[in-house]
C-alpha positions in Angstrom: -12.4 -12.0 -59.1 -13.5 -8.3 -58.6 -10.4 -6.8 -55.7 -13.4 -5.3 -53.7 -15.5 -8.4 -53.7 -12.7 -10.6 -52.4 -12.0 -8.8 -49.5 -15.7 -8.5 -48.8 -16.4 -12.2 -48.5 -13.5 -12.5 -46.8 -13.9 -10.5 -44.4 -17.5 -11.7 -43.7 -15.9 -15.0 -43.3 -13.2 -13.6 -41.0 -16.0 -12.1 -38.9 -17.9 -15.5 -38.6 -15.3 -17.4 -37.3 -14.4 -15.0 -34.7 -18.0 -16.0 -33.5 -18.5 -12.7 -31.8 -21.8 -12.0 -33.3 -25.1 -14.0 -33.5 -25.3 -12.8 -37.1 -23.1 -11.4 -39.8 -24.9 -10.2 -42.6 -23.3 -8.7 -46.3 -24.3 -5.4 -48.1 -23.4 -4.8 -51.6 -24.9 -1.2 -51.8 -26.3 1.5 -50.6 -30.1 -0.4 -51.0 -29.1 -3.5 -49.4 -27.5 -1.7 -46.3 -30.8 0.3 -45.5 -32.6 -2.9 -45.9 -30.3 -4.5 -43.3 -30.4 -1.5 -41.1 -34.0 -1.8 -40.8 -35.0 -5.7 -40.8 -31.9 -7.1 -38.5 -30.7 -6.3 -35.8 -27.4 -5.1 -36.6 -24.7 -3.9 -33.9 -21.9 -3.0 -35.6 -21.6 -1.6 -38.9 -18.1 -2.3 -41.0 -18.4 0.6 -43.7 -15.5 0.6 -46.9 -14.5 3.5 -46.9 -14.1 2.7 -50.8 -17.3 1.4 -52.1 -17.9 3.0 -55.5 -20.7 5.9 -55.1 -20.5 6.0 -52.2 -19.9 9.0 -49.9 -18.9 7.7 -46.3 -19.1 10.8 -44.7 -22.6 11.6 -45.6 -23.6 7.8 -44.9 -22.1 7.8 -41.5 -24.0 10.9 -40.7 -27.3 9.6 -41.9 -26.7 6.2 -40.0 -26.0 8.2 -36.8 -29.0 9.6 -37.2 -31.2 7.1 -37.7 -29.5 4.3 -35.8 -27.7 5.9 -33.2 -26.5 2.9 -30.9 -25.0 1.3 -33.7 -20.7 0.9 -33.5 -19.4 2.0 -37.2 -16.1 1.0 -37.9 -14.9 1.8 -40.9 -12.1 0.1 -43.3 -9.7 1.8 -45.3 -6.8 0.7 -47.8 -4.7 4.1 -47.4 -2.9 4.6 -44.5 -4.9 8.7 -44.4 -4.7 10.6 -41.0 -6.4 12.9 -42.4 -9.5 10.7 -43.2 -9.3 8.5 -40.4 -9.9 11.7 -38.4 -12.7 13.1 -40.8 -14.5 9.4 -40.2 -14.3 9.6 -36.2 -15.6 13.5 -36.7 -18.1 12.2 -39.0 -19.5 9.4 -36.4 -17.6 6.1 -37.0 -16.2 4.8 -33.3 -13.7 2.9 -35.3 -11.2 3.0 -38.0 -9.1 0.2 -39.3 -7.1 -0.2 -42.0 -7.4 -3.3 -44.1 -4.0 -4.3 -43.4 -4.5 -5.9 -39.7 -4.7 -9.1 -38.6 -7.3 -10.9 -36.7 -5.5 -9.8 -33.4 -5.8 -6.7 -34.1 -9.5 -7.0 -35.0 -10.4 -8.5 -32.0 -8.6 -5.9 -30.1 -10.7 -3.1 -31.9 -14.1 -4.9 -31.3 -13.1 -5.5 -27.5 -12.4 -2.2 -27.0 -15.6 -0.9 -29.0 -17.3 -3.2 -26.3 -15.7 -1.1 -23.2 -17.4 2.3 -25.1 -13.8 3.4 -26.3 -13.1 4.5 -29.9 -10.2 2.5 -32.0 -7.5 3.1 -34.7 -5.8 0.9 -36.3 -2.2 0.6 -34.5 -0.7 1.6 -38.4 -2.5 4.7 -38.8 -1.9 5.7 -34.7 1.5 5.5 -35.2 1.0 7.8 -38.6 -1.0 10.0 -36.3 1.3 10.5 -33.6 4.3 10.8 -35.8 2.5 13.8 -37.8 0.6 15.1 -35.1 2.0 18.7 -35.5 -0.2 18.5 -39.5 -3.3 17.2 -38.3 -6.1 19.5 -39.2 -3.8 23.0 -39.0 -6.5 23.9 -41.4 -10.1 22.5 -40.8 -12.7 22.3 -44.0 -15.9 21.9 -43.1 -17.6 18.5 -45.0 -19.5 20.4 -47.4 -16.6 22.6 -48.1 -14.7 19.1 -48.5 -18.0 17.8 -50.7 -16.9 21.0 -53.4 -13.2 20.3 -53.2 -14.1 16.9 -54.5 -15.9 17.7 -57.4 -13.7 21.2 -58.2 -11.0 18.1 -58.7 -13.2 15.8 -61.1 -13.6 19.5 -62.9 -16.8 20.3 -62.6 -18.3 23.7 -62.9 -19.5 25.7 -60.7 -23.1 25.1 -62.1 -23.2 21.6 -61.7 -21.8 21.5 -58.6 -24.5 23.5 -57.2 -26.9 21.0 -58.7 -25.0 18.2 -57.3 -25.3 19.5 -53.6 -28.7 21.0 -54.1 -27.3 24.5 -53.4 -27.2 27.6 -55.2 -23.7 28.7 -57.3 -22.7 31.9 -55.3 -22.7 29.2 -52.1 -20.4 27.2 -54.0 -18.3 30.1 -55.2 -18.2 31.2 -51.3 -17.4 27.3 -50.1 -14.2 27.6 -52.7 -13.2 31.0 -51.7 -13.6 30.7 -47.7 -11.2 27.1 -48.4 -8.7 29.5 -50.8 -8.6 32.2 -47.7 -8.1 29.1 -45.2 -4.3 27.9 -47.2 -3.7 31.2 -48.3 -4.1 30.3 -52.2 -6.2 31.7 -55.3 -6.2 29.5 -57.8 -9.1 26.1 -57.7 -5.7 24.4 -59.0 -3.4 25.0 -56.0 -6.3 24.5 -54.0 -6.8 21.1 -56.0 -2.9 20.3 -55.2 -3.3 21.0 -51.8 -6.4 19.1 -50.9 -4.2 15.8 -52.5 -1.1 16.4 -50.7 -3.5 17.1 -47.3 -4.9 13.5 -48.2 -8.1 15.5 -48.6 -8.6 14.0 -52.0 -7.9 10.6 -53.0 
């Protein structure tokens, strides 16, 4: 069985027996989520940060938008300060790696309840211990958006088509990141944006 679909079910199962919602309802994609979104009454949103084609950033922003009572926690299988800090910046209230327990989970939903955001106690401690790295240099999401596809090496042309913006705005995203870590080469800005956790 499919890694990703396993966890999913059980997960959903996890989240029924905790009987802390009414309902508890499973998305598959982007199509089934906005069809949730709209016809139930959803509460809290459990986003993977890993679903194929998806980008969470952009998602969380759009969901904020529309549906801004909503709590968003999303789930993770890399321990990444970096985007753990990106999602809460983005609009989730939560972030939880998928290496907790039920304790844990219960802890994060109670605390969601008393209007406080939650991390996962693994990626806190991460956090604290390399709190002197976290965002020395900030990229701004559509700067991050480029970075990504610079790594899958696209051109500069396609790019722009991509993100619906012209090429010398992509030229400028990669050159303003570049004058941000001091670099001038896409390829040391590539290495950088992995070792940063920026790119996965």
């Amino acid at each position: 069985m499919d890694g990703q679909l396993l966890f999913s079910e059980s997960f959903l199962c996890l989240l029924n027996t905790l009987n802390f919602f009414s309902l508890v309802v499973q998305s598959n994609s982007e199509q089934d989520l906005w069809k949730s979104l709209t016809t139930d009454s959803i509460t809290h949103l459990f986003l993977d940060y890993h679903l194929p084609g998806l980008t969470v950033s952009d998602m969380l922003k759009k969901i904020r938008k529309s549906y801004p009572k909503i709590k968003i926690i999303v789930l993770s299988n890399t321990l990444n300060i970096f985007n753990a800090q990106r999602m809460l910046e983005c609009g989730a209230i939560g972030h939880l790696s998928k290496f907790i327990g039920t304790t844990e989970l219960v802890a994060c939903l109670r605390t969601l309840e008393i209007g406080r955001k939650y991390i996962s106690a693994d990626i806190r401690s991460l956090m604290h211990e390399h709190a002197n790295i976290l965002h020395p240099i900030r990229f701004t999401n559509k700067e991050i958006q480029v970075l990504h596809f610079i790594a899958k090496g696209f051109t500069i042309v396609r790019i722009a088509e991509l993100l619906k913006i012209s090429k010398h705005t992509v030229i400028a995203h990669r050159r303003n990141m570049m004058g941000k870590v001091g670099l001038n080469s896409a390829t040391g800005l590539v290495k950088f944006g992995m070792e940063a956790g920026l790119i996965i």
